[in-house]
One Martini backbone bead per residue (centre of mass of N, CA, C, O) as a GRO file, in nm:
protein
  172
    1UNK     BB    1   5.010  16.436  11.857
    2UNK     BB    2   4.811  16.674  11.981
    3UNK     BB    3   4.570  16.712  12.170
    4UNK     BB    4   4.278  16.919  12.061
    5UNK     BB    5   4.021  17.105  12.213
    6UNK     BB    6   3.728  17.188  12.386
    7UNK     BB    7   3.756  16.929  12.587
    8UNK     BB    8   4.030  17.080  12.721
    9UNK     BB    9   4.016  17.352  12.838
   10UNK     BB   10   4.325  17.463  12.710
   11UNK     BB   11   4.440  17.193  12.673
   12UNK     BB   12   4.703  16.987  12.600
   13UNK     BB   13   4.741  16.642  12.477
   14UNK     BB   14   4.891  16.380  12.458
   15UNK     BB   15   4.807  16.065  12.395
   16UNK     BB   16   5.011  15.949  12.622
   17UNK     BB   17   4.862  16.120  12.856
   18UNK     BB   18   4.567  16.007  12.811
   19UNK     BB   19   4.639  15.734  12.876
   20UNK     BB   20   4.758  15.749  13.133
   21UNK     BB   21   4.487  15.871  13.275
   22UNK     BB   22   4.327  15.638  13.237
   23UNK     BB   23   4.481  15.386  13.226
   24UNK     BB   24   4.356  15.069  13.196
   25UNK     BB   25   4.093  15.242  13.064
   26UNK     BB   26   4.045  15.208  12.718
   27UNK     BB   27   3.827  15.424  12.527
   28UNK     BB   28   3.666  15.532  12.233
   29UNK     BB   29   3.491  15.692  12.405
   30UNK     BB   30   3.418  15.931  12.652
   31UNK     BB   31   3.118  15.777  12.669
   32UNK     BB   32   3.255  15.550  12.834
   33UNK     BB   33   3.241  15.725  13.082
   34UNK     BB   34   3.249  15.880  13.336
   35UNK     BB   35   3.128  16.193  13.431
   36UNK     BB   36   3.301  16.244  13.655
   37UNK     BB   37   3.576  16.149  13.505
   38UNK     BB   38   3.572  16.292  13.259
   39UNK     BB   39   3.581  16.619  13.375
   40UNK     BB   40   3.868  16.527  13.533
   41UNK     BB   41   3.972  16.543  13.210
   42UNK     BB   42   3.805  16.753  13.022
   43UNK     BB   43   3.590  16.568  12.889
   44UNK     BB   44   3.380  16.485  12.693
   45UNK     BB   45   3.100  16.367  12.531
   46UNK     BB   46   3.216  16.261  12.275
   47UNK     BB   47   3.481  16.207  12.246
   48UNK     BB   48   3.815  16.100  12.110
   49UNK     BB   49   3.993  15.863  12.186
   50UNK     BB   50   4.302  15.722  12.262
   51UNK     BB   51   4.544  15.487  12.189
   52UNK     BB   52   4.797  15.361  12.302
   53UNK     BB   53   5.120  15.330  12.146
   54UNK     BB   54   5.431  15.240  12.018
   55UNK     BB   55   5.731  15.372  12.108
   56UNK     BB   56   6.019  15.577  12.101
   57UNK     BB   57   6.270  15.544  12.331
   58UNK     BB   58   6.549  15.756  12.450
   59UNK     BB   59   6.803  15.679  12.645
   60UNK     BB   60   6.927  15.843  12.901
   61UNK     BB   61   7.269  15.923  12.980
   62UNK     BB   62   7.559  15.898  13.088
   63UNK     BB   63   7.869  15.838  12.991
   64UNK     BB   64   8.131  16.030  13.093
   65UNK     BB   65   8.017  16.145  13.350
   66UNK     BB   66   8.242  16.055  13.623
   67UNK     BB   67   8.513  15.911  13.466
   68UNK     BB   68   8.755  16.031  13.328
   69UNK     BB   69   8.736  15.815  13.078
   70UNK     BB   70   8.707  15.553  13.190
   71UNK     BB   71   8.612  15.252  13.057
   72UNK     BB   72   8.494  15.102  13.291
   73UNK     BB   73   8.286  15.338  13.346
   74UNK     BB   74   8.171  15.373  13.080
   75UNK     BB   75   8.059  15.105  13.046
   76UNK     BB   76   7.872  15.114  13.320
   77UNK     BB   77   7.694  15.323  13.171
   78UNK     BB   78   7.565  15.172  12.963
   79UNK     BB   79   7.450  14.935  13.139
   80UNK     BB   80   7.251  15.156  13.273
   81UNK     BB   81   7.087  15.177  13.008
   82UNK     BB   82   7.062  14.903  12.903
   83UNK     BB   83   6.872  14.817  13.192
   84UNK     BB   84   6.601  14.967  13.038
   85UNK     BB   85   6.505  14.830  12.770
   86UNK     BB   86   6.364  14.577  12.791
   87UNK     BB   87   6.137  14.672  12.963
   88UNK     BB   88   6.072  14.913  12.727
   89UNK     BB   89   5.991  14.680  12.551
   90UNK     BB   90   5.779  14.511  12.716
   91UNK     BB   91   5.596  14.766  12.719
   92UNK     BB   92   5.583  14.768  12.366
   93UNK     BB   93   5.868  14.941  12.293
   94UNK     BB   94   6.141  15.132  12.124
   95UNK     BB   95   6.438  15.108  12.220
   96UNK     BB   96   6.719  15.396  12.249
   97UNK     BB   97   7.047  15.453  12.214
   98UNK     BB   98   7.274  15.671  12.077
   99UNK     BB   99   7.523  15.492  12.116
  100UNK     BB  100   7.472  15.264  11.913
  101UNK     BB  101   7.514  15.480  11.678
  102UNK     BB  102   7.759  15.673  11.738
  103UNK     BB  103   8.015  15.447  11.777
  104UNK     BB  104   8.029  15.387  11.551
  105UNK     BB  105   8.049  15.580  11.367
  106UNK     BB  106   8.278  15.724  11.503
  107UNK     BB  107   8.487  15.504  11.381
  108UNK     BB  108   8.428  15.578  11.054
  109UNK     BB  109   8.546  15.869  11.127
  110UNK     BB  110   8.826  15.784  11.309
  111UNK     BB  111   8.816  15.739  11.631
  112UNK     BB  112   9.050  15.712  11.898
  113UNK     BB  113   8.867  15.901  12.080
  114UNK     BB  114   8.747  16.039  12.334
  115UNK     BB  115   8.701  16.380  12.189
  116UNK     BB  116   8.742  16.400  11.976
  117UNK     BB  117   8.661  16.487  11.626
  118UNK     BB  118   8.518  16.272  11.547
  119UNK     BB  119   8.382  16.228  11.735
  120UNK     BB  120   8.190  16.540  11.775
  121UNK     BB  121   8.081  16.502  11.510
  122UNK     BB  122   7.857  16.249  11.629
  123UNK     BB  123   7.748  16.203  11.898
  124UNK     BB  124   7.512  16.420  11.913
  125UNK     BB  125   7.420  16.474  11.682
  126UNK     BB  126   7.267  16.200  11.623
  127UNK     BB  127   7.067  16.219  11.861
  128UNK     BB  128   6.905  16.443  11.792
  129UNK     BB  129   6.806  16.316  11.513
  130UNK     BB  130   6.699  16.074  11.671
  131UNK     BB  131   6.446  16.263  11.820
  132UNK     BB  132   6.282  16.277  11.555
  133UNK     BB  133   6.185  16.022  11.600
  134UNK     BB  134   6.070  16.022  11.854
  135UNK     BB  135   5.840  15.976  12.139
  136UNK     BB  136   6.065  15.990  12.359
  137UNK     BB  137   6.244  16.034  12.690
  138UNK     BB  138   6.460  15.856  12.931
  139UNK     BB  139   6.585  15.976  13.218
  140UNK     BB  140   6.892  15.878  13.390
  141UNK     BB  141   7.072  15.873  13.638
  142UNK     BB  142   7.311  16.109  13.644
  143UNK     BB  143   7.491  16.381  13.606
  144UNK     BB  144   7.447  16.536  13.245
  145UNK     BB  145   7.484  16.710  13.000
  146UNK     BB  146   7.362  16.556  12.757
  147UNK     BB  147   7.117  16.412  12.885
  148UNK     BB  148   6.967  16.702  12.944
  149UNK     BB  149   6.962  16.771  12.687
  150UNK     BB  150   6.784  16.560  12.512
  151UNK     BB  151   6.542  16.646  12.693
  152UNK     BB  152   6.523  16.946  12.626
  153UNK     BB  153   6.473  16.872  12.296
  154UNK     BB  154   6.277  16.664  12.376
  155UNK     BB  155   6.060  16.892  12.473
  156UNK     BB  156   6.068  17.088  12.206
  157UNK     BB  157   5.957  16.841  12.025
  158UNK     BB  158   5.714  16.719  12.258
  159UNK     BB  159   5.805  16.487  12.425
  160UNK     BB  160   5.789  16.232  12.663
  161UNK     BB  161   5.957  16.314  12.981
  162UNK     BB  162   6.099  16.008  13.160
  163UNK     BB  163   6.223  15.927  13.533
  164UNK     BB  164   6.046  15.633  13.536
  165UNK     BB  165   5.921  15.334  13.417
  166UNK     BB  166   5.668  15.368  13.524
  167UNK     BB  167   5.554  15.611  13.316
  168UNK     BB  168   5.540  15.370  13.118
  169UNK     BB  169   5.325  15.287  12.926
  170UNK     BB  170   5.164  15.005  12.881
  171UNK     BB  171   5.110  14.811  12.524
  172UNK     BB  172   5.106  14.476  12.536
   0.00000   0.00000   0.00000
C-alpha cells in the first residue's frame, strides 16, 4: 500500500496520499507531469502514479463519551457519525461504522446494558478488526477515548487519518 522508492527522496506515500497531491490531475506516468510539479512532489520522470482506489473508511466518533449513557444522546452521537456516511459514498469509497457491526453482535452475545460484559466483549474489539480491512479512518466529532483509540490504531496500521470530508479524496 505504501508506495517507496529513488523518487520519493527518502519519503513514502501511501497512493491515496499521492493521489490527494495531484488533485484532479492524475496522469499514469510522472513525465505526464510538469517537470517544475514533479520535482515539487519528489518525483522523478518516469516514475509509475498510481490512481486512486476507493477506500474502506471507518467513521469514529464518540458513541458513549458526553452522554451519561442517556440513549437519546447515544442515539444523537450515532446520527452524526453516520451523517458522514452518504458524502463519503458518494465520494465513491465504503463507509463503515463500527457500531454497525458491534451493537448487533453485543445483543447475540447476550448485552442488557452498554458497558456490560457482553458489551465489553465486542464493542471495541470488533472496531479493531475492522480496522484491519479498513483503508482509512475518519475521526468526527468531539472527545472520545474510543475514537481516538481507533485512529491511533488506525495510524499503527499505516491507514489514512482523517478529520475532515475535505481531505477525503473524490474517486467517483
Amino acid at each position: 500500500m505504501t508506495l517507496v522508492g529513488p523518487w520519493c527522496r527518502g519519503h513514502s506515500y501511501t497512493k491515496y496520499e499521492l493521489a490527494k497531491m495531484l488533485g484532479p490531475r492524475i496522469c499514469k506516468r510522472a513525465s505526464d507531469l510538469s517537470l517544475g510539479f514533479a520535482v515539487s512532489l519528489g518525483v522523478a520522470p518516469g516514475a509509475e502514479l498510481v490512481t486512486p482506489k476507493p477506500m474502506m473508511i471507518l467513521i469514529a466518533g464518540p458513541y458513549r463519551s458526553g452522554t451519561n449513557d442517556d440513549p437519546s444522546l447515544i442515539k444523537r452521537n450515532v446520527e452524526e457519525m453516520q451523517s458522514y456516511a452518504l458524502p463519503i459514498f458518494r465520494a465513491g469509497h465504503i463507509p463503515v461504522l463500527g457500531e454497525w457491526l458491534a451493537l448487533p453482535l453485543a445483543e447475540l452475545a447476550g448485552s442488557r446494558e452498554i458497558g456490560d460484559e457482553a458489551f465489553n466483549e465486542v464493542f471495541h474489539p470488533i472496531a479493531i478488526r475492522l480496522l484491519e480491512k479498513c483503508d482509512a479512518v475518519l475521526r468526527v466529532g468531539g472527545p472520545s477515548t474510543g475514537a481516538d483509540e481507533m485512529a491511533r490504531v488506525g495510524r499503527s496500521l499505516g491507514l489514512n487519518i482523517y478529520s475532515a470530508l475535505a481531505e477525503i479524496p473524490n474517486v467517483a
